[in-house]
C-alpha positions in Angstrom: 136.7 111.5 121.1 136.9 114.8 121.4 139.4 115.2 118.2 138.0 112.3 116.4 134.7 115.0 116.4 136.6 118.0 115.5 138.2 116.2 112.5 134.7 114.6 111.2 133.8 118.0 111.6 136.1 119.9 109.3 136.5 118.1 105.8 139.9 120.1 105.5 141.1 117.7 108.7 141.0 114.9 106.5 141.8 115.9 103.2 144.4 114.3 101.3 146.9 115.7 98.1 147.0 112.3 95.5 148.7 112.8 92.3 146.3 113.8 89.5 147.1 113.6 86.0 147.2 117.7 86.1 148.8 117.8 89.2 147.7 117.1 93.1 144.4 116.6 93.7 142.5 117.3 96.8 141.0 113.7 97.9 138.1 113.8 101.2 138.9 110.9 103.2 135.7 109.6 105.6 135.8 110.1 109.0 137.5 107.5 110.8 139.0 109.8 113.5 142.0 111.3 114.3 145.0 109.2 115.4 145.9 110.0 118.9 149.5 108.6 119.5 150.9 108.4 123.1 154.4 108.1 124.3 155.2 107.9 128.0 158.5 109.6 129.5 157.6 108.3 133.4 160.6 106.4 133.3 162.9 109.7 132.2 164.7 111.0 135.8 162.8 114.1 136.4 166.3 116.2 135.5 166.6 114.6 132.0 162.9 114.9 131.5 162.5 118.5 130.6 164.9 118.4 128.0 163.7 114.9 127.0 160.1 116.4 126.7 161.2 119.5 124.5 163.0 117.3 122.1 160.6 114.9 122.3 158.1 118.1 120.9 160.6 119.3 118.4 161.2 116.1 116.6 157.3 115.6 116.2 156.6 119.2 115.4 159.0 119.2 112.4 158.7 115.8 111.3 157.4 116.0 107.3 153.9 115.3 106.1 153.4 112.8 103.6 150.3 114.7 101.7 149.6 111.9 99.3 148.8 109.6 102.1 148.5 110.7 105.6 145.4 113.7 106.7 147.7 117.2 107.7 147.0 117.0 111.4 148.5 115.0 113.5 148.7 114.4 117.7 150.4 113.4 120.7 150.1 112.9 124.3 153.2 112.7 125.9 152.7 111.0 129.7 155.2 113.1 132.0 153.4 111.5 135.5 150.2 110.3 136.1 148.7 113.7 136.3 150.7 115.9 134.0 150.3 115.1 130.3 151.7 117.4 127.2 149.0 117.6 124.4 151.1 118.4 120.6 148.9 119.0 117.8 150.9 119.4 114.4 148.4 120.5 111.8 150.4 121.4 108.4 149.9 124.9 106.7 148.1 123.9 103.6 144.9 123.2 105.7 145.1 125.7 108.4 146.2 129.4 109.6 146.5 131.6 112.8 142.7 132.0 113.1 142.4 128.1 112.7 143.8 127.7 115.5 141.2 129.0 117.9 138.7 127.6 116.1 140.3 124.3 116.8 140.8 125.1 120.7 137.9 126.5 120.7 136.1 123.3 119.9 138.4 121.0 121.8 137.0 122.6 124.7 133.7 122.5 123.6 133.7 119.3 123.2 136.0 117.8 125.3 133.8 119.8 128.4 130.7 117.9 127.2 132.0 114.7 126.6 133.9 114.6 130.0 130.0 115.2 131.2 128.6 113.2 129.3 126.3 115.3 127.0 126.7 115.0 123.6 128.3 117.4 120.8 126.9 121.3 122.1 128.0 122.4 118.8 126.3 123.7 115.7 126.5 122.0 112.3 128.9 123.8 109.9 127.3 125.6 107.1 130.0 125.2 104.8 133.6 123.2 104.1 136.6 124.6 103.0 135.8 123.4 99.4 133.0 125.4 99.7 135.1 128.8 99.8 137.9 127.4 97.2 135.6 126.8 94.9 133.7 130.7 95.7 137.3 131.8 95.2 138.3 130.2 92.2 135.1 131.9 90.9 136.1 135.5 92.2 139.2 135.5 91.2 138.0 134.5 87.3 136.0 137.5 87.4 136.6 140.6 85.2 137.4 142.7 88.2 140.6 140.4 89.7 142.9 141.6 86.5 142.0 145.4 87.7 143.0 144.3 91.5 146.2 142.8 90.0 147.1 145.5 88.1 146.7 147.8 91.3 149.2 145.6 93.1 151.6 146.0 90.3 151.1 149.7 90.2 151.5 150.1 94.2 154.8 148.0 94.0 156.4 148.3 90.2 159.9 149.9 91.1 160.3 148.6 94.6 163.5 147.5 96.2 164.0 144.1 95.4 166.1 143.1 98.8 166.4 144.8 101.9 169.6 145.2 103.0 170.1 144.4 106.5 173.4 144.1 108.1 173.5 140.4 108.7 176.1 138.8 110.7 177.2 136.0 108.3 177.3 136.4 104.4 174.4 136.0 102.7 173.8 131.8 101.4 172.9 131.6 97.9 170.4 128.9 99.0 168.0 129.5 101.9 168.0 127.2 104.8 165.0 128.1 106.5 166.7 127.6 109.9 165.7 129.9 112.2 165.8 131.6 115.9 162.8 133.0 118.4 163.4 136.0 121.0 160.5 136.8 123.1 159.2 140.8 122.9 157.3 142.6 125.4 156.1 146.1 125.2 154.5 147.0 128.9 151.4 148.8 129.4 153.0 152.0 130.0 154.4 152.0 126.0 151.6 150.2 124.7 149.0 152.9 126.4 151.5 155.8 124.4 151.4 153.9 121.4 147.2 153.8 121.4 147.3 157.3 122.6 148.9 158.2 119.2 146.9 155.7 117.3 144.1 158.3 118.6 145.5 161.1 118.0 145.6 160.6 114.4 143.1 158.8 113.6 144.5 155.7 113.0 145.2 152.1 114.7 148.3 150.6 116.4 148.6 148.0 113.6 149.5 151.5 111.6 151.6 152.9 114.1 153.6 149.7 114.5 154.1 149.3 111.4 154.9 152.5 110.8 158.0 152.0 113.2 159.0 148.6 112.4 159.2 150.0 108.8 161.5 153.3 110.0 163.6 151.0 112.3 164.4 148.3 108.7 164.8 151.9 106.7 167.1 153.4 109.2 169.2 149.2 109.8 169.4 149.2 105.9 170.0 152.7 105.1 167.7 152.2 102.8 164.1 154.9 102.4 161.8 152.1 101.1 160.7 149.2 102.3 158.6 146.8 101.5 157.0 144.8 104.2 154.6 141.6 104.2 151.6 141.8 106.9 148.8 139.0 106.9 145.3 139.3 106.6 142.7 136.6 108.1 140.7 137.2 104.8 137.6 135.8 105.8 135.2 137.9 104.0 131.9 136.4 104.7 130.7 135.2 108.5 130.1 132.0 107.1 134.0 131.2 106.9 134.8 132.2 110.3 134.1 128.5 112.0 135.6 126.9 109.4 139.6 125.5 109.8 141.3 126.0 106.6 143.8 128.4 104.7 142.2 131.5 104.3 144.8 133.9 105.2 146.7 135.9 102.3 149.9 138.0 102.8 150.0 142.1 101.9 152.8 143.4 100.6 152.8 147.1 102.3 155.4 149.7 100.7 156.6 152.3 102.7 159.2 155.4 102.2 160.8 156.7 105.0 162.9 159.5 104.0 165.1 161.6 106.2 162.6 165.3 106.1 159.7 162.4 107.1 157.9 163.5 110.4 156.5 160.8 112.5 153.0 162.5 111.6 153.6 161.9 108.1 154.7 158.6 108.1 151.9 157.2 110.1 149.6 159.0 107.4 151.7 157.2 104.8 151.1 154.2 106.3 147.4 154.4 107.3 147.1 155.4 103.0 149.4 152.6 102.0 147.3 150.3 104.1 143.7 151.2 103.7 144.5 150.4 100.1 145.9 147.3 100.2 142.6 146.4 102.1 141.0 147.0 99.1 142.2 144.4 96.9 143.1 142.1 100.1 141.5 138.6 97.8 143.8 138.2 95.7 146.3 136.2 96.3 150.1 136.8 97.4 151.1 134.2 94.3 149.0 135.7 92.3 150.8 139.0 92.6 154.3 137.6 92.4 153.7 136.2 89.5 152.1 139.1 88.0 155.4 141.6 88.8 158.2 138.7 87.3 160.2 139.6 90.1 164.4 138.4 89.8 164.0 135.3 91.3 166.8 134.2 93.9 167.2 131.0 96.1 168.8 132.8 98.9 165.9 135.2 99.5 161.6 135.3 99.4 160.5 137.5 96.6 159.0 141.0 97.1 159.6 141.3 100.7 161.7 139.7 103.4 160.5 140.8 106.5 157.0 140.6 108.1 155.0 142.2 110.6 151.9 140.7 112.5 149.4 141.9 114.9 147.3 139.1 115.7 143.9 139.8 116.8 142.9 136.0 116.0 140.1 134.2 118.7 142.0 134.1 121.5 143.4 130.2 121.8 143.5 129.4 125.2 142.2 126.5 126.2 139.9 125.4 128.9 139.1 121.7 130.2 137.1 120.7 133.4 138.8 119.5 136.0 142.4 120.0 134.2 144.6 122.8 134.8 146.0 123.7 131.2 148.7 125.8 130.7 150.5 126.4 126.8 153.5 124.9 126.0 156.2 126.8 124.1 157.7 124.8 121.2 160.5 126.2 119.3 160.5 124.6 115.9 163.5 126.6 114.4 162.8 127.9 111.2 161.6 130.5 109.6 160.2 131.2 106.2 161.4 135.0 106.0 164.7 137.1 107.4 162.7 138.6 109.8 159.4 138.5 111.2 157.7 140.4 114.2 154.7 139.0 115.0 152.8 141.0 118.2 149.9 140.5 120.7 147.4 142.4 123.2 147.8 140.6 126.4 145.9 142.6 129.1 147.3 146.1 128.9 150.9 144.5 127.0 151.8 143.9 123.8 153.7 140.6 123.9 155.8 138.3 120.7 158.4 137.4 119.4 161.1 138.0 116.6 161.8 135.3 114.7 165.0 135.7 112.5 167.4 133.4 109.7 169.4 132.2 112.2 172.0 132.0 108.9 172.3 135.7 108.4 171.5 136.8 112.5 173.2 136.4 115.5 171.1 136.2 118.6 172.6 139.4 120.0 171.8 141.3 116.9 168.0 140.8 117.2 167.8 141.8 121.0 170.4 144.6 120.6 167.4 145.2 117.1 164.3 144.5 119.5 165.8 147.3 122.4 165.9 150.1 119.7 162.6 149.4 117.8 161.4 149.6 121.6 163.0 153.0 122.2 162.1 154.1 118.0 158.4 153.5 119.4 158.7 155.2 122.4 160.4 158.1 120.7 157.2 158.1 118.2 154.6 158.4 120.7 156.5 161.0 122.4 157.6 163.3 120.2 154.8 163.0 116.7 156.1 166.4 114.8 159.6 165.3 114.9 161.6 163.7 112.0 161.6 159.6 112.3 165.1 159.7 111.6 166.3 162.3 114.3 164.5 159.9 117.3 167.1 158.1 119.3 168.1 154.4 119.0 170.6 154.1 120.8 170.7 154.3 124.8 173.8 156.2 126.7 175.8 152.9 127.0 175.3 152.1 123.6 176.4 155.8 122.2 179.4 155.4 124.2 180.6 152.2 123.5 179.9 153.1 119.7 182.1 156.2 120.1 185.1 154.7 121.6 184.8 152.3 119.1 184.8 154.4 116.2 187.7 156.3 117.6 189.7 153.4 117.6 192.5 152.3 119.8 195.4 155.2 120.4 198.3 153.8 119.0 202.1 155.1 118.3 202.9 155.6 114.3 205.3 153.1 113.4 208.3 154.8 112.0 208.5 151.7 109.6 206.9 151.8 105.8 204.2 149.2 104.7 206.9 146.8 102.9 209.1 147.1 105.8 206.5 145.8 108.4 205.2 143.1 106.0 209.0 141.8 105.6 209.2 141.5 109.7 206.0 139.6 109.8 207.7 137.0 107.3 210.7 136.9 109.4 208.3 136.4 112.6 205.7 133.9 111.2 206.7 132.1 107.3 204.4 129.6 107.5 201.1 131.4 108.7 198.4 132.7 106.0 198.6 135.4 105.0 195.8 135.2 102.2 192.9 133.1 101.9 190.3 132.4 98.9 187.9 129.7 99.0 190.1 127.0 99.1 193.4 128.6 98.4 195.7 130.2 100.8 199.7 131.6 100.6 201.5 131.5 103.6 203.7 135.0 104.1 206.8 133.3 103.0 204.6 132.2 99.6 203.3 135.5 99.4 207.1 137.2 99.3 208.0 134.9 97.0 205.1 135.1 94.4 
């Protein structure tokens, strides 16, 4: 009842995408509540059921929308015992965004707490729909003044690099996959208390000071002194639009140059500048931009920027339901839309997250080994603001010493032997095994003497 409310509620919960004769066309359906399907995993052996239960949430959190026909939210209640239940609510990014999402928990337990009691809906009618601020937009952005904003973005990012280059594990694809991996980040209260300390100190906010090291830690992993890097804003202008569920967020594209004379000082007065003015023309759109620059497009990588950075500072989205002890559920869905995203969170005194990385280009060990030295870049930053960014330590004691023996390489007698010499042993030891590979082809060593 509770959902069947909640989507009544918010036109956008029930808004379909037919095909128009100019392209989709957004279609209000009437309430006639939200679908609740159930499946039941009692009969599951309990050590089968965990893994049964997270597959269970994959498949249904990944599982495609059909726009034309079917509303962009969808639910289930999977029955792990009488009294333990897992609540999945899939609602597809066209209609809906990070601060969405509290909104919608936010009501669930609104409603759900008065139902259970039996008073009826506590909360108030919605001054506008979703509609309501597309259409405002579409106006806005018509406007004499949204050419200028453009032209400022264009300005701000004309000669940026088009790629990072990170060292990935695995060649680049030509086609993005999507496919993607989590790690969990934590920064404890001792960092995070350093890190606002510095915010202070000059004058700034610990958005700006992360991103001031996550942008110093890409520079220093690409070699690379700019970078561009995407941050999203809830872009919700009015108060009006902050009940509402629907896509209002947009994506900044934040340039940054990191260069090797750069103190940690200047760069976070880079970044606060940087920042402060993309703020300023924050409405228009990400698309909008892109479009604008005529970036070289390329299937294997997302225009303008590839990384992201996200502080979220949404409602917070915990939900609450009398007489039920709820607790959040982690899905991973694996995929990602960029190579690598940080998204962070105040959790008490903590800054908690995750990385979530192209599983194609990353290995797993990369990001942690990654996630340990932006730790120890930030750490250096709060400590030590009048230095250079690039003379602050990544690397721990291990690390240094493991990376010296390597690079000194493995102590070895010199072969008395020439090149050709040793090559002609190696046929004699092993004709038939490749020597050369491309693509497809390959010579074996006895091929190879031959040709």
């Amino acid at each position: 009842r509770a959902l069947d409310r909640i989507a009544e509620r918010h036109e956008s919960l029930r808004t379909v995408f037919e095909h128009g004769v100019d392209g989709p066309v957004q279609v209000v359906r009437a309430a006639t509540g939200l679908a609740l399907e159930r499946q039941d995993l009692q009969a599951i052996s309990a050590p089968q059921r965990e893994a049964a239960l997270a597959q269970a949430c994959r498949e249904y959190a990944s599982a495609p929308f059909d726009l034309s026909m079917h509303p962009p939210v969808r639910a289930l209640l999977l029955r792990l015992q009488t009294d333990e239940h897992v609540l999945v609510l899939v609602q597809h990014h066209i209609v809906s965004d990070g601060w969405s999402q509290g909104v919608l928990v936010r009501e669930l337990g609104a409603l759900y707490a008065a139902y259970a009691q039996g008073r009826p809906d506590p909360l108030p009618a919605l001054p506008l729909q979703y509609a309501d601020y597309a259409a405002w937009q579409r106006a806005r952005l018509s406007q004499a003044d949204s050419a200028d904003q453009v032209q400022a973005w264009c300005e701000q990012l004309r000669g940026a690099p088009e790629l990072l280059a990170l060292p990935t594990d695995q060649p680049r694809p030509s086609l993005q996959s999507y496919r993607g991996g989590l790690l969990s980040v934590r920064l404890d209260a001792g960092l995070t208390r350093r890190l606002h300390g510095l915010a202070r100190a000059h004058g700034t906010t610990l958005y700006t000071v992360l991103l001031a090291g996550w942008s110093a830690l890409l520079s220093r992993l690409s070699g690379q002194d700019e970078v561009v890097v995407g941050s999203p804003v809830a872009n919700r202008p009015r108060v009006q639009l902050e009940g509402l569920i629907g896509f209002f967020v947009n994506t900044l594209a934040l340039r940054t140059r990191v260069e090797g004379a750069t103190t940690v000082a200047e760069l976070l007065a880079q970044v606060r500048a940087a920042s402060m003015a993309a703020y300023e023309h924050q409405e228009v759109p990400f698309e909008r931009v892109v479009e604008a620059l005529h970036p070289q497009r390329s299937l294997s990588h997302s225009p303008v920027f590839q990384t992201l950075l996200s502080l979220d500072n949404t409602p917070e989205r915990t939900l609450a339901l009398p007489g039920l002890k709820v607790e959040a559920y982690a899905v991973s869905h694996g995929a990602t839309q960029f190579d690598l995203s940080l998204t962070l969170r105040e959790e008490g005194q903590e800054l908690s997250g995750a990385i979530e990385y192209a599983s194609d280009l990353f290995d797993a060990d990369t990001i942690a080994r990654w996630s340990r030295w932006l730790e120890r870049l930030l750490d250096g930053m709060a400590q030590s603001p009048d230095a250079t960014v690039s003379s602050l330590a990544l690397l721990d004691e291990d690390e240094r010493s493991q990376l010296l023996q390597a690079s000194a390489g493995p102590s070895t007698e010199q072969s008395p032997q020439t090149l050709v010499e040793l090559f002609e042993s190696q046929v004699a030891r092993t004709p038939d095994a490749v020597a050369l590979r491309s693509g497809e082809a390959q010579l074996s060593y006895a091929q190879l003497e031959a040709a």
